[in-house]
N, C-alpha and C positions, 0 to 999 in steps of 0.2 A: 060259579062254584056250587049253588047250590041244586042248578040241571045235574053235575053231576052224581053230586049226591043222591040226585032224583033216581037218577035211570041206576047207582047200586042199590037200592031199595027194589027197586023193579024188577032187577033182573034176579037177586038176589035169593026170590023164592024159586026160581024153575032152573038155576043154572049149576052145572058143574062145579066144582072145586076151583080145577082149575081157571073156567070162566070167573069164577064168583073174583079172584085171583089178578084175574085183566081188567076187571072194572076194576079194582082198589088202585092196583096202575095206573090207568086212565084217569082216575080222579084224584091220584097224586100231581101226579105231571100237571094236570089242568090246574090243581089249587098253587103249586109251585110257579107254574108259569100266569096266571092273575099276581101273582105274592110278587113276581118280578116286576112285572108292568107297572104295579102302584110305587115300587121301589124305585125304578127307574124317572117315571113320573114325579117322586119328590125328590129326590138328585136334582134335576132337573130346573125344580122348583113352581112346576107344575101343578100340583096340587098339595094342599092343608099339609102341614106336619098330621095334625088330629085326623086325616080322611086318612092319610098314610099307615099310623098306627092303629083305629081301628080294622082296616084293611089284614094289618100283620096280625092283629089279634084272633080275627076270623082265619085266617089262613090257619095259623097254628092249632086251633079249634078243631079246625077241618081236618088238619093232617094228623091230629092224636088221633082223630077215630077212623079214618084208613091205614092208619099203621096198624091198629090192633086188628083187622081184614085178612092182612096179610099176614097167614099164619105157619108161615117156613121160617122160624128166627135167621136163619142163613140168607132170607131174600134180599139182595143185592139193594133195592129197592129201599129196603130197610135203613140199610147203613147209609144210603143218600138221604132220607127223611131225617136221621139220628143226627147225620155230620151236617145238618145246618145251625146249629146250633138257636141260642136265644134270639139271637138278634144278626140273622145273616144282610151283607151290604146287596146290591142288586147284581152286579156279578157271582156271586154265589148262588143267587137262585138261582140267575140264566144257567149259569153250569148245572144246578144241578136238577134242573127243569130238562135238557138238552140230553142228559144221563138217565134220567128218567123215561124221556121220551126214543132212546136208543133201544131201553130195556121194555118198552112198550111193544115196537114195533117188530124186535128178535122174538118179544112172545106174540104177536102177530101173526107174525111167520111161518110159527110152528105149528 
């Protein structure tokens, strides 16, 4: 989580709008899909309740300051970070890690 962080910092000062834009994406999706893995992992019963929820705490850290990045109130992106709510189960991330990463890859593209 926090590479990504790195590289919106880095890119942050020489890039586009709309670049600056695809990194916040990028490093949504990545903190979503980590936020999953540790969810799934304690389902599972794989690791600590306590690894798990510092895990969720960092995520949600992370994703309050890529959401304010992203600065189209309409970006789709948006309402997937918003609609997780306080305390999403590991199928809601995957979902919305997988939505994330759809909307990643269509602004790839273009």
């Amino acid at each position: 989580m926090r590479r990504a962080a790195l590289l919106c910092l880095l890119l942050g000062g020489c890039a586009s709008a709309a670049d600056q834009q695809l990194v916040a994406l990028k490093s949504a999706h990545s903190i979503v899909a980590e936020w999953a893995a540790a969810a799934r992992l304690r389902a599972d019963g794989r690791v600590t309740e306590s690894y798990a929820r510092a895990m969720a705490d960092d995520a949600r850290s992370q994703l309050a300051s890529v959401r304010h990045e992203l600065s189209d109130p309409n970006d789709p992106a948006i309402r997937l970070i918003d609609g997780l709510g306080p305390a999403p189960d590991a199928a809601r991330l995957a979902a919305t890690g997988n939505a994330l990463g759809a909307l990643e890859q269509a602004r790839e593209d273009h």
